[in-house]
Each structure stands twice: as structure tokens, then as C-alpha cells.
C-alpha positions in Angstrom: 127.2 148.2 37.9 127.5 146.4 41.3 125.8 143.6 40.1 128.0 143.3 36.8 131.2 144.0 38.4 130.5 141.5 41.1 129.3 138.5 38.6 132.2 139.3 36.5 134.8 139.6 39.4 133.7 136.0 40.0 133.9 134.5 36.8 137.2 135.9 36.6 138.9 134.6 39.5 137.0 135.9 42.5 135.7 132.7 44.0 138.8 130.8 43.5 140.5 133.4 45.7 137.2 133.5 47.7 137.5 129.5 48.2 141.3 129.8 49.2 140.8 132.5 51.8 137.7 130.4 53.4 140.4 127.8 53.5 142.5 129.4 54.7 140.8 130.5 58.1 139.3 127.0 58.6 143.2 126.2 58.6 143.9 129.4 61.4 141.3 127.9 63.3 142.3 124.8 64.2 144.2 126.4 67.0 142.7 128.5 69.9 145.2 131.3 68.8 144.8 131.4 65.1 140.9 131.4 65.4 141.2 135.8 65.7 143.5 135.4 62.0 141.1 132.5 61.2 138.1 135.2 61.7 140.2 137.6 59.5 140.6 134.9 56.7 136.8 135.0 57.0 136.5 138.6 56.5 138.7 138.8 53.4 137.3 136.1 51.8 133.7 137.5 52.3 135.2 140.9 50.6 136.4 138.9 48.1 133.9 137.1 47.0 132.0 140.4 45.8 133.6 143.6 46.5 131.6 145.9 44.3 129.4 148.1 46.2 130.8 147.1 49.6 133.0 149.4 52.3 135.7 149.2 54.4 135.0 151.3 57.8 137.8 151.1 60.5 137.4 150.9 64.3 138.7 149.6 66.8 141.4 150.7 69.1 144.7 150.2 71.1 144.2 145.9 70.9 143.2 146.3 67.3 146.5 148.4 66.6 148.6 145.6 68.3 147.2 142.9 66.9 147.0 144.5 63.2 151.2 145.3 64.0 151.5 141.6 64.3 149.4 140.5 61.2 151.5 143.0 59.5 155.0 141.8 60.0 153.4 138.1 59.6 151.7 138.2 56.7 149.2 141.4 56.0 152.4 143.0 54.0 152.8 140.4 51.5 149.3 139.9 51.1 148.3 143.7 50.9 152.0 144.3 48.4 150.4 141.3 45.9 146.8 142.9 45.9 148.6 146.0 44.9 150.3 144.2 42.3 147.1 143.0 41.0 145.4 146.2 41.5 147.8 148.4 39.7 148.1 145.5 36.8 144.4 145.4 35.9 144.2 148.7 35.9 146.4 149.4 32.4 143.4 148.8 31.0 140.5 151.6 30.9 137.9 148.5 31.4 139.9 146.9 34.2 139.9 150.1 36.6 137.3 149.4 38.9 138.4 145.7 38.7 142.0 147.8 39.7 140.0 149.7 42.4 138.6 146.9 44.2 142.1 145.3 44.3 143.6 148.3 46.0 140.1 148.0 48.7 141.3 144.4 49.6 144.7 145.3 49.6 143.8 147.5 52.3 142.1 145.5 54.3 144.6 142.4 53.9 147.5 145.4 55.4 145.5 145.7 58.5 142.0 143.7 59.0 141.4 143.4 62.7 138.8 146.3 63.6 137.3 146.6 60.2 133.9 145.8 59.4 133.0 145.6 56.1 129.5 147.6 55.1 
């Protein structure tokens, strides 16, 4: 199923968004301060790229906390309130749960992504 879901999450929009999020943290990383959001960019567009099969374990600690506060009020909750969006939208569907599922894993991540590693 990993494999399926993965080459089907592509083929239906996955790379496009994987593309714009690569972009997207050459863009932060232009300057000395955006290269730890540009890093971030990195990490979402790896998760998105293939999400299937792949976890979100959270670390970190007090710098992590303030940093992720700032993404937050920047940008994480209108990134993490539009993967919701998507999430709960493919999910009306009984085929487009998981698709739903993994939505709702990046939406996570895009709310707070500094201290995460993705497994």
C-alpha cells in the first residue's frame, strides 16, 4: 500500500507541492536568518513528496518551542489550517481517507516543524 499510495499521491499533485515547498526554502535561504525556515521548507517538502509509510517523531526542546511559536504566528497556521482543508476534503470519499490521513500528518508538521524528524 506504501508504494501505491505514494506513486498515486504524486501523480495527483504531490510533486507539484513537493517542487513548491523545495522552492520555497531555496527562497528562505537566501538569507542567514531564513536558512533554519529554509531547512523546514526542506523537511515538508521531503514529507511531501511521499508521505505514505513515513512518521513524524517530535523532539526538541525549549529553542524548538520558541522558534516553532514564531513559525506559528508567521506562517505554520495558515499552512497547517489549508492541509486540514485538504485533509478533511479528500476524505468524503472512502478511497480518499488515507490520501485524507496523510494530509492531516503534514498539516501537523507544517503547525510546528522545527524539532521534528521525520522516520
Amino acid at each position: 500500500m506504501r508504494v501505491i499510495g505514494n506513486i498515486i499521491w504524486i501523480l495527483l499533485g504531490g510533486l507539484v507541492l513537493a517542487v513548491t515547498w523545495a522552492l520555497v526554502g531555496l527562497i528562505l535561504c537566501i538569507s542567514i536568518i531564513g536558512i533554519p525556515f529554509g531547512i523546514q521548507a526542506f523537511k515538508m517538502a521531503s514529507l511531501t513528496l511521499a508521505p505514505f509509510g513515513r512518521q513524524i517523531e517530535y523532539g526538541g526542546g525549549a529553542g524548538s518551542l520558541i522558534v516553532n511559536i514564531i513559525w506559528i504566528v508567521l506562517a505554520g497556521l495558515w499552512l497547517a489550517f489549508g492541509y486540514v482543508i485538504a485533509g478533511l476534503a479528500t476524505m468524503v470519499t472512502i478511497i480518499g481517507i488515507p490520501f485524507g490521513i496523510q494530509s492531516l500528518k503534514m498539516a501537523q508538521l507544517a503547525l510546528m516543524p522545527f524539532g521534528a524528524r521525520i522516520l
